[in-house]
C-alpha positions in Angstrom: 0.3 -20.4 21.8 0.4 -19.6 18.1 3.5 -20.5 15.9 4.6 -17.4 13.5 4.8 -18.3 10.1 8.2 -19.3 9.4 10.2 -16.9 6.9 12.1 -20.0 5.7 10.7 -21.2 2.5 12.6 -23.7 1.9 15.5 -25.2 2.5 18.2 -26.6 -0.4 21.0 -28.5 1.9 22.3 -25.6 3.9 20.7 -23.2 1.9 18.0 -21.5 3.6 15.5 -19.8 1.0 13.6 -16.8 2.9 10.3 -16.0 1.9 11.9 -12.5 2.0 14.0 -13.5 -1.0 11.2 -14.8 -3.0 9.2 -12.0 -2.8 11.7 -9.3 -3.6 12.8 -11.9 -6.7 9.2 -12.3 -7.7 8.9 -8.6 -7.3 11.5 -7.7 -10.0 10.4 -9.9 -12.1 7.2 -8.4 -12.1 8.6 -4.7 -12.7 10.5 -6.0 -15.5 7.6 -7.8 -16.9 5.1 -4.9 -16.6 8.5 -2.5 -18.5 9.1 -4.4 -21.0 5.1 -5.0 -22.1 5.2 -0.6 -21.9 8.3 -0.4 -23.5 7.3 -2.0 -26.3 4.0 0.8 -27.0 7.1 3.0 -26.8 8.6 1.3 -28.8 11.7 0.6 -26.7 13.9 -2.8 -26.9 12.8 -5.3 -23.8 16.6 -5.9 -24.6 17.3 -2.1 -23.0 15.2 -3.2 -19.9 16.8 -6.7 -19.2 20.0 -5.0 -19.5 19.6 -2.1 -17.0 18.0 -4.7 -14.7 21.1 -6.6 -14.8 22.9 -3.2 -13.6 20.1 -1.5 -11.5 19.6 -5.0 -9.5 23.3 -5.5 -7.9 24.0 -1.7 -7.4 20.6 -1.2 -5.9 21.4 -3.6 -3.1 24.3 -2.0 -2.6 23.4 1.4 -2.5 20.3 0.0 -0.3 23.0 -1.7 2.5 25.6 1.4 1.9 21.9 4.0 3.1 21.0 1.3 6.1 25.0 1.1 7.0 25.5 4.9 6.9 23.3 6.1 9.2 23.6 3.0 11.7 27.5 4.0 11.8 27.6 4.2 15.4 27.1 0.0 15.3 28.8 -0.5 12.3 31.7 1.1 13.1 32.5 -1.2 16.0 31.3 -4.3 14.0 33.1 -3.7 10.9 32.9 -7.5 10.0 28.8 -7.3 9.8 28.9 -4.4 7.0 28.7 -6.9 4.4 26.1 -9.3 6.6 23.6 -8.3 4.1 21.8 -11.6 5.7 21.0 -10.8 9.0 19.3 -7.6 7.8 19.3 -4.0 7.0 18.6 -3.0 3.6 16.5 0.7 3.0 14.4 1.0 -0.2 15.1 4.7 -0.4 19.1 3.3 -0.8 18.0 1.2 -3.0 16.1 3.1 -5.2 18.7 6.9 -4.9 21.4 3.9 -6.3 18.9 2.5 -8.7 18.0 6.0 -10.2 21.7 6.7 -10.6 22.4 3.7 -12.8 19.3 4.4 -15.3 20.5 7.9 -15.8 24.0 7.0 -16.2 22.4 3.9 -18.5 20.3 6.0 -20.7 23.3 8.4 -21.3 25.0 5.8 -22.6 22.2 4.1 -24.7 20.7 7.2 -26.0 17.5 6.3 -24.4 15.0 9.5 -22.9 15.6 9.4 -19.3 12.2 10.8 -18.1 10.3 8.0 -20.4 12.4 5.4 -18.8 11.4 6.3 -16.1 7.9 7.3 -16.5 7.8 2.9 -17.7 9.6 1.3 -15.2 8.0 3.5 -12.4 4.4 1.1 -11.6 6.6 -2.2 -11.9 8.7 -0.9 -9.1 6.1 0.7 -7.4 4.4 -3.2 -7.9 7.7 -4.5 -6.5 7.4 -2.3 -3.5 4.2 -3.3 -2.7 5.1 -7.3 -2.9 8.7 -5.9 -0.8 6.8 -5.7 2.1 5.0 -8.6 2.9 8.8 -9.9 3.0 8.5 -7.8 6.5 5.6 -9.3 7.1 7.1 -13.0 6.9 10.1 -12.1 9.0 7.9 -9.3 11.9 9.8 -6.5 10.9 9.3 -3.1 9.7 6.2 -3.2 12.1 4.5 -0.2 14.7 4.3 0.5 18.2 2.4 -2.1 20.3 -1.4 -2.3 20.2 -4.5 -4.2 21.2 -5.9 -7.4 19.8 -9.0 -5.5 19.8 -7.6 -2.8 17.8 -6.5 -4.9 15.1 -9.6 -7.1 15.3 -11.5 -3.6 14.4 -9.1 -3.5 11.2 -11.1 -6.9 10.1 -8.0 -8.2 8.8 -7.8 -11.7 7.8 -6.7 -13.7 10.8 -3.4 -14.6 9.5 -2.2 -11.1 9.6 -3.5 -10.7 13.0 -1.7 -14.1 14.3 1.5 -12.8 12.8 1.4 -9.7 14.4 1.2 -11.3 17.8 5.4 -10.9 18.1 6.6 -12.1 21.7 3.5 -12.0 23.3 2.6 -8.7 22.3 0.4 -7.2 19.3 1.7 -4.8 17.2 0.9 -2.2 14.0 1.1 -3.6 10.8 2.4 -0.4 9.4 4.1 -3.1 6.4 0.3 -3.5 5.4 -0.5 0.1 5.8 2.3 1.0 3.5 1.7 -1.7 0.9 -2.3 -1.5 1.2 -2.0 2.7 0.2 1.0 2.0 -2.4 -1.7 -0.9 -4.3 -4.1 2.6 -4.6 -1.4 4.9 -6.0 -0.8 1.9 -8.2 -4.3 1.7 -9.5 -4.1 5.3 -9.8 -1.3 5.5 -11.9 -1.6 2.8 -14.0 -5.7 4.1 -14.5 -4.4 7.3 -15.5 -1.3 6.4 -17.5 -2.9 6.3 -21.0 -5.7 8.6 -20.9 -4.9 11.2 -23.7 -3.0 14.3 -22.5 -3.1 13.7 -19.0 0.7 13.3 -18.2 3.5 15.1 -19.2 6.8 12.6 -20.0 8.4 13.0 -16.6 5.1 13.2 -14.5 4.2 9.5 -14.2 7.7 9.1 -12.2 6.7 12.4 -10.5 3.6 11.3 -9.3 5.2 7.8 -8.1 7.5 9.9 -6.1 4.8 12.4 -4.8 2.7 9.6 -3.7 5.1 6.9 -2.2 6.7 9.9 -0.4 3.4 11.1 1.1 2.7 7.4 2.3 6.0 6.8 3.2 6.1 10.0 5.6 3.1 9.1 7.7 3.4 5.5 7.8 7.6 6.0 9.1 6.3 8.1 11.6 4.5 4.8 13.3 7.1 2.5 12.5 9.5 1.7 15.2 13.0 0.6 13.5 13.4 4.1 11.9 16.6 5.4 10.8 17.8 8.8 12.5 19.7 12.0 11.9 21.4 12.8 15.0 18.9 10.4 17.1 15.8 13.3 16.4 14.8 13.1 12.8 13.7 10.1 11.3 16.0 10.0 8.0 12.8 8.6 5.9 10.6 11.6 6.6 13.2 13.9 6.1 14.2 12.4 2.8 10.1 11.8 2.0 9.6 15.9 2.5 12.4 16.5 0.2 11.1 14.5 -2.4 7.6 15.4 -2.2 8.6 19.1 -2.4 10.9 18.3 -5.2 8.5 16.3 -7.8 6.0 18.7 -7.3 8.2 22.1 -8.2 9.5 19.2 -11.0 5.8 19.0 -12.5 5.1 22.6 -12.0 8.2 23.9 -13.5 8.1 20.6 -16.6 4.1 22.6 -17.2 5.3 26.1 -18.1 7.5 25.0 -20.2 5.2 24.6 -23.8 7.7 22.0 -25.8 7.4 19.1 -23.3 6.1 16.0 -24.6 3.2 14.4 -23.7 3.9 10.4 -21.9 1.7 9.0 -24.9 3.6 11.3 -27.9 5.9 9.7 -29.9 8.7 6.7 -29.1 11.9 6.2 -27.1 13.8 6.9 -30.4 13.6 10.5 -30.8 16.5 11.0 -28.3 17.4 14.2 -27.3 15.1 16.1 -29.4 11.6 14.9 -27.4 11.9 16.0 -23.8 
C-alpha cells in the first residue's frame, strides 16, 4: 500500500511546518525577487516593492479567507468559531489576488507610482508564485479532479511520484493542480519571452494578458475540479468570475489601443507619474 507524501515538512516542537507553507513563502519570495530585478529597468525603488509586499501579503490572505468564507456561508454560519481556522483550509487565490490588487492601487495612489506599470512588473512573479501555489495542493491531495484510471494517468507519462500521490483513499484521481500549474509555466514563458521585445505591449497589457490567460486556464481546468465554489449550488463561482475577467482585459487592451497617447511597457520610467499612462 503506498504511503502519501506527508504535507508536514517539519516539525519545530509543536509547530508543524506544512510543505503548503513553504511553497507559498518560497513563492513570494520569488515574485518579489523577479519585481524588484524589473523594477529597477524601470527604474522603481526595490524599497516600493518590499513595502507593498509587506501590505499586499496580510490583506491578501485575508481577502483570500473572507472569498472562500463568503460563498461557503451556509457552513460558516453555523461554525462561526472556524472563520478564522485559516489552518484547516480554505483560502481562494482569486480572493487573494481581487484583495491584493486593491492594496497596490490604493499603494500607488499614495506613492505616486503608475499603477498599470506596477502592475505590468509584479504580474510574472505572481503568476510564478501561482504556479509554485499549487504543488502546495499537490502535497496535501487537494484541489484535485473527478476519479480516474491508473491507466489514464499512466498515458499522461507523469513521473511516478505524481501518480502515487494521486492514489487518494484507494482511488485515482485528476491532477487538475498540475494541469493548472503545467499551462500557467507556458503563459509564463510567454509573457516573460515577449515582455521586452520592442513595441509589443502597451503599459497595462502585460497584466492584461496575465489575466486573459490565467482566466482562460483557470475556467476549463475549475470545470474538472471537484471542491469548486458555487453561486446558488449551479454556477461554479471561479468560472463565472474567470468569464468576467477574460471579457474585461480584453475590452481593457482593445479600448487602451485606440487610444494613441498610451505608453509603450518599455517607454520611459516609473517616475513620470501621472503624465505617462
Amino acid at each position: 500500500m503506498f504511503l502519501a507524501l506527508n504535507p508536514v515538512a517539519f516539525q519545530l516542537e509543536n509547530l508543524s511546518v506544512k510543505w503548503y507553507g513553504i511553497f507559498m513563502a518560497t513563492g513570494v519570495l520569488i515574485a518579489t525577487t523577479m519585481a524588484i530585478i524589473e523594477g529597477k529597468k524601470r527604474q522603481i525603488m526595490s524599497d516600493d516593492f518590499i513595502d507593498l509586499l509587506l501590505w499586499a501579503v496580510p490583506i491578501g490572505f485575508i481577502g483570500a479567507r473572507t472569498y472562500y468564507v463568503v460563498f461557503e456561508w451556509g457552513y460558516f454560519s453555523q461554525h462561526p468559531d472556524q472563520i478564522i481556522a485559516i489552518w484547516n483550509g480554505g483560502i481562494a487565490i482569486y480572493g487573494g489576488l481581487l484583495a491584493g490588487l486593491a492594496v497596490l492601487l490604493i499603494f500607488c495612489r499614495n506613492r505616486m507610482l503608475p499603477p498599470l506599470l506596477m502592475l505590468d512588473i509584479i504580474t510574472p512573479g505572481v503568476l510564478a508564485a501561482q504556479i509554485l501555489g499549487r504543488w502546495g495542493n499537490f502535497m496535501n491531495q487537494e484541489a484535485h479532479g473527478a476519479q480516474t484510471s491508473l491507466a489514464f494517468l499512466q498515458s499522461l507519462h507523469l513521473p511516478e511520484f505524481i501518480i502515487k500521490q494521486m492514489n487518494i483513499g484507494g482511488h485515482y484521481y485528476q491532477p487538475t493542480f498540475l494541469y493548472e500549474s503545467f499551462f500557467n509555466l507556458i503563459g509564463l514563458i510567454l509573457i516573460l519571452a515577449l515582455r521586452h521585445k520592442k513595441n509589443f505591449f502597451k503599459r497595462g497589457e502585460v497584466f492584461a494578458s496575465y489575466i486573459i490567460w490565467y482566466s482562460m486556464v483557470r475556467f476549463f481546468v475549475e470545470g474538472m475540479r471537484t471542491d469548486s465554489l458555487y453561486i446558488f449550488n449551479v454556477i461554479r463561482v471561479s468560472q463565472a468570475l474567470s468569464l468576467v475577467l477574460f471579457v474585461a482585459a480584453i475590452i481593457f487592451v482593445i479600448y487602451r489601443r485606440k487610444q494613441g497617447n498610451v505608453a509603450w511597457y518599455l517607454d520611459g520610467s516609473g517616475l513620470k507619474f501621472p503624465y505617462e499612462r
